[in-house]
C-alpha positions, 0 to 999 in steps of 0.5 A: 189602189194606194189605199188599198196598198196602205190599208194593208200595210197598216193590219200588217203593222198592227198584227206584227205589233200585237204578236210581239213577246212582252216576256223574256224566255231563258233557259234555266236549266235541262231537268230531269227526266228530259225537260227544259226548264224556260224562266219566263219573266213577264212585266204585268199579273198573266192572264190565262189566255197569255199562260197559255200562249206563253206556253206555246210560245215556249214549245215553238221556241224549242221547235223552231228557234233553240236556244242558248243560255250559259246554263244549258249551252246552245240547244239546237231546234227539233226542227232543223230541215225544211221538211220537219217544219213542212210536216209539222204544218199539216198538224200544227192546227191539231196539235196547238188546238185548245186542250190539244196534245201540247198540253202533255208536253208542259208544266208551269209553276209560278215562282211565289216570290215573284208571281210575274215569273213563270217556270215553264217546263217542256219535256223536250224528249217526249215532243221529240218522241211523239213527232218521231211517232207522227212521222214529222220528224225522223228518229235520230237513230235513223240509218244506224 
């Protein structure tokens, strides 16, 4: 029973490990047209498979966590009652899939002084709409 306890407790540590950012995120600025610009400085070259986790990283970031920087000020998450991340469950497989529907909410640039830096565009306002469409979360005109 021990072993098996520790044995556990040993993949517990090693998947938090390996699923622990190696990049800071900061939010650079609100762009235009409703995007967040997200600078993502990353210590090695990316590989496409980490590109594109960053990427979902960045969408999660603004679901889930917000942000707060000097220039964009404090962004609160999308999803701020426990029903919005309840909802989102039953789709976040769908929407998070390879070339699945996150991939319209994001564009990425490489900054060419410094190929470790990634801009990382979310168009946070077409996200907002399409979970409003999905009935993930309520519109925010709701009840005017």
């Amino acid at each position: 029973m021990k072993k098996n306890v520790l044995i556990l407790l040993i993949l517990f540590v090693a998947s938090c490990a390996s699923t622990k950012n190696r990049y800071k995120m900061n939010c650079v600025s609100l762009a235009n047209e409703g995007y967040v610009k997200l600078q993502l400085d990353h210590p090695t070259k990316l590989t496409k498979n980490e590109l594109e986790n960053l990427s979902k990283d960045a969408i999660h970031m603004i679901l889930y966590l917000g942000y707060t920087s000097k220039e964009c000020q404090t962004q609160k998450p999308i999803f701020t009652q426990t029903e919005d991340r309840e909802n989102f469950k039953k789709i976040e497989s769908n929407f998070f899939s390879k070339g699945g529907i996150w991939t319209t909410f994001i564009r990425s640039e490489i900054n060419e002084n410094n190929e470790n830096e990634r801009i990382v565009l979310v168009s946070k306002d077409a996200l907002r709409q399409y979970l409003e469409e999905q009935k993930i979360i309520k519109s925010l005109t709701n009840g005017f």
